[in-house]
N, C-alpha and C positions, 0 to 999 in steps of 0.2 A: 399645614405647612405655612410659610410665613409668605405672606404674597410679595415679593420678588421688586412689584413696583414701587414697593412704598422705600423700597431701600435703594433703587438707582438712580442718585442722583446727575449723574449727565442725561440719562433720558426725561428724567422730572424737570428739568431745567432745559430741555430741548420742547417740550409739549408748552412749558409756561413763553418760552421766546417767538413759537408759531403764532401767538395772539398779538403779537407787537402792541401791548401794551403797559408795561413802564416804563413813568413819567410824562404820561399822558395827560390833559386837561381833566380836568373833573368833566362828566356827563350826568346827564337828566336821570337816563335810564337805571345809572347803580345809586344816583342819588337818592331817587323815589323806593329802590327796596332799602337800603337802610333807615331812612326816617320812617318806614313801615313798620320795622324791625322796635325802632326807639317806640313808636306808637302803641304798639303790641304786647309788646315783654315791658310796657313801663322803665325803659331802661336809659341811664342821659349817654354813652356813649355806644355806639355800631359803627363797625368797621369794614369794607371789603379788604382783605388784606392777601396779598401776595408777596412769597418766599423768593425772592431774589439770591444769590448765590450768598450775599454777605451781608443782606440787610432785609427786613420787613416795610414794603412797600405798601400804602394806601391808596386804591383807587377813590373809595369816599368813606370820610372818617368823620360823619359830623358827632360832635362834643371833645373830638380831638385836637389841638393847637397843631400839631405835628403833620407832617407830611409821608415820615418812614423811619423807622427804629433799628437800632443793630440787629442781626439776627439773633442773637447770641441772649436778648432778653425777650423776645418775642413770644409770647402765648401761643401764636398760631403755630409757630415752628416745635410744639407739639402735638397740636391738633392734625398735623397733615402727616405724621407719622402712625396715623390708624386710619381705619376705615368710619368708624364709631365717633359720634360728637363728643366734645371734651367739656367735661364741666366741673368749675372749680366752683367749689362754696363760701371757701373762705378764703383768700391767696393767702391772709399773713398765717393763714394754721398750717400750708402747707409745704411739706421742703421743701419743694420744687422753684417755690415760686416765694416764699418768705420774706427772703433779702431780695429780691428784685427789683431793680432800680424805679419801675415803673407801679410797683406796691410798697415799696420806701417812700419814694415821690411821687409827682404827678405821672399820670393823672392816679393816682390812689387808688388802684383796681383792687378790688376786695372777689367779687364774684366772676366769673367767667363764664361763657358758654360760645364754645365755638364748635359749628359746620365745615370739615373739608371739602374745599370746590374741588371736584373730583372731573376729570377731561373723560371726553369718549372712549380714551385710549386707556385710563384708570390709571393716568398720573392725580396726584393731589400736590393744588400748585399755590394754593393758600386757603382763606376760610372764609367765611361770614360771621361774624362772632359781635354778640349781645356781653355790654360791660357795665357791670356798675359799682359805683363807689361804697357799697356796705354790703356785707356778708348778706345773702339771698339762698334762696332753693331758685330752682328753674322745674317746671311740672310737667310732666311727659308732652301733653298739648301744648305747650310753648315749644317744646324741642322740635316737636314735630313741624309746628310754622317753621322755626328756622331752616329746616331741613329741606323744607319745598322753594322755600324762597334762596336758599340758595343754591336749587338747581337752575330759578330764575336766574343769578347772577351767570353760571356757566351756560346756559342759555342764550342773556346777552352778549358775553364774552364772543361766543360762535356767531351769534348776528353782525357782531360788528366786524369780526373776523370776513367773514363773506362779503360786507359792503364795500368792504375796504377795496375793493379791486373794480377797474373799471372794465365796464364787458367789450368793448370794441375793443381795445388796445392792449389790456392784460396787464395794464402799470397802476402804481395807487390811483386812489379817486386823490382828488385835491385834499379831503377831508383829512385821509388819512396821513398823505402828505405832508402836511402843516400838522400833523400830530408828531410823525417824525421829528420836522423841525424844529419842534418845543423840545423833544427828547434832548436832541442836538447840544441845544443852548441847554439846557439843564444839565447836560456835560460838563460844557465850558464852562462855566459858573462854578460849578465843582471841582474841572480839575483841569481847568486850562486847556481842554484837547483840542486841537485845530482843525478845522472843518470847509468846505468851501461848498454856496450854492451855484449852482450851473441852469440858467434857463436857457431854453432853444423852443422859437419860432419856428415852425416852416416858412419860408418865405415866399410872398405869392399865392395863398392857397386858395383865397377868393375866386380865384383867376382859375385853379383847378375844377373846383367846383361852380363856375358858371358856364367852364366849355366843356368839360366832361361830365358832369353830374356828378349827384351827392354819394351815388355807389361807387364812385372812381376815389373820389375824395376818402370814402373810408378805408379802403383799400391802399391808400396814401398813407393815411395814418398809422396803418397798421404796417407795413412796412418799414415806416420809421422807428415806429417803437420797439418794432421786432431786434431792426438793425443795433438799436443803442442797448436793448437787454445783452443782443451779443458782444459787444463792445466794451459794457459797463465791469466793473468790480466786484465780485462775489459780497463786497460788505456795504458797497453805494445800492441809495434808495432809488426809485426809476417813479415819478409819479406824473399822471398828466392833470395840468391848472385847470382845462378848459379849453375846446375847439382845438385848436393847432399847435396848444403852447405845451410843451413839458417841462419835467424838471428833472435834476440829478439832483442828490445829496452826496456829497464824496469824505468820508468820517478821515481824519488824521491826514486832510490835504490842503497844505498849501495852495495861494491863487495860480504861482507859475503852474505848479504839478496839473491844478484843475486847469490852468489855461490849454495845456500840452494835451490833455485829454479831449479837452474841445475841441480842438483842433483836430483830432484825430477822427473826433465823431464828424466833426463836419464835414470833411475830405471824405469818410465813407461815405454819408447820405447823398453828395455832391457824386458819389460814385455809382447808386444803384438806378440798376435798370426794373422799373414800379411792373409789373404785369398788368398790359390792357393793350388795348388794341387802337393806335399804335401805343409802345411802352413807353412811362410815364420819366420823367425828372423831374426833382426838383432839388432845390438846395435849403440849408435853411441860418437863422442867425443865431449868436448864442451871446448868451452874458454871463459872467462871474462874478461873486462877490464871498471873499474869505470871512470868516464869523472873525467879530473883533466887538473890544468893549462900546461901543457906538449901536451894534447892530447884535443885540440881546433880545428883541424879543422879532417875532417869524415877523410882523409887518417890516421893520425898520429890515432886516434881512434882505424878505423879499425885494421890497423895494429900492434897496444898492443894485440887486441882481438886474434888477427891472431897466436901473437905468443906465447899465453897461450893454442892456441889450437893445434897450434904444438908440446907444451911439453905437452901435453893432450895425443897427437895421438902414440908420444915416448916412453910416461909412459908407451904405453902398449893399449892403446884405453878403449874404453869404462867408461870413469872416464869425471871429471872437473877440470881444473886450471886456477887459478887467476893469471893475470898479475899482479906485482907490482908495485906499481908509481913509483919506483927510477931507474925502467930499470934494477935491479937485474931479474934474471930467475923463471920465473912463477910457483906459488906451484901448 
């Protein structure tokens, strides 16, 4: 019978989205098994590539100028339709692939051999695939490398997956965070979407943690975080920077929209009763800054967000202010 997974695509595309990774920065980790890959099979192009709903995404593509390809001419978007490695020997011999924009043109793929990264769950969400530019065999021991190495790549897919999460609080690490962010902007660049970041301070936390101690303080934290997961939007990101600072990401919002949500977050955490003995308060600051062509990449971003939350913290604490786009002083 025909396995079931390989044909549903909203659950293929719900396994590939648990990884929160495209449009991610390039990493070490998938760098090093593709140049292994080029090392190995002799080959100038290897690719991590993942099947995005309408297009072929590269996590690391060295010998490729490209970033990501329509789906619609994509190698691997047949490769992830079997269980079984895909190997072309000749693309222009074959009909599949003959007239293919990408064996017409650059980059002039002649051979193929592509691995589907196959999930625990036995989606296939893209491939690892060895390319090169003139007609080749691939020899069972080359297939077989690629086959191991890219259970390395789904391997690190799940490690980064796991990192991503900070253990005290249950919100992204920063790392992953600012991976988001880049998502974000690689949005807007694309297709204009509006987006707004939101930082929040607790305010005072020194202060908690030198008369209650550092187990009160975590307990603080986690409180907080808790309160804003409840709070936040099934499609905003929830990440913590470091010590006492988080972040929101709020996808398709405006700075008033984000302001009004601030506001709201603030007035709860300004509302909870912290469990301890006696129970805790605190309140905390927030700053906003809307994605705009000034603030394209995560530092310039953060750093709008940063210094609406400075005049947040100046006001007096416990409030929100909005960065301006023109680099005037945040209200």
């Amino acid at each position: 019978m025909r396995d079931a997974r390989l044909t549903d695509e909203p659950a293929r595309m719900a396994a590939l989205e648990r990884y929160q990774v495209l449009d991610t920065p390039a990493e070490p980790a998938f760098d090093r098994i593709t140049q292994l890959v080029r090392a190995i099979l002799g080959v100038p192009i290897c690719a991590v590539s993942l099947i995005d709903n309408d297009r072929q995404w590269f996590k690391s593509h060295p010998g490729l100028d490209v970033s990501e390809t329509p789906r619609g001419v994509a190698f691997c978007d047949h490769t992830i339709r079997d269980r079984i490695p895909m190997i072309v020997n000749d693309a222009s011999a074959d009909l599949r692939f003959s007239a293919n924009p990408l064996v017409t043109g650059d980059p002039n793929i002649r051979s193929y051999a592509g691995v589907p990264l196959s999930t625990a769950d036995g989606y296939n969400i893209g491939s690892l695939c060895a390319i090169d530019t003139v007609p080749r065999m691939f020899d069972p021991a080359q297939i077989a490398i690629l086959e191991n190495l890219g259970g390395l790549v789904v391997e690190q897919l799940e490690l980064r997956r796991i990192a991503d999460r900070d253990h005290l609080s249950g919100a992204l690490t920063r790392r992953a965070f600012l991976a988001e962010i880049d998502k974000q902007i690689s949005l807007f660049q694309r297709h204009q979407r509006p987006a707004s970041l939101l930082l929040l301070d607790i305010d005072h936390f020194k202060q908690v943690n030198d008369t209650h101690g550092h187990p009160a303080g975590d307990v603080v934290i986690r409180a907080v975080a808790e309160r804003c997961r409840q709070l936040k939007r099934p499609s905003d990101m929830f990440g913590r920077l470091g010590g006492e600072e988080f972040a929101l990401l709020m996808p398709e919002a405006g700075a008033q929209e984000a302001g009004a949500a601030a506001q709201r977050f603030c007035d709860a955490i300004a509302a909870l009763d912290i469990p301890h003995a006696p129970p805790l308060r605190v309140t905390a600051s927030f700053g906003i800054a809307d994605i705009g062509p000034d603030r394209t990449s995560s530092g310039a971003w953060l750093a709008a967000a940063d210094a609406a939350l400075y005049a947040a913290k100046h006001g007096g604490r416990n409030r929100v202010a909005i960065a301006k786009s023109d680099g005037a002083q945040p209200d």
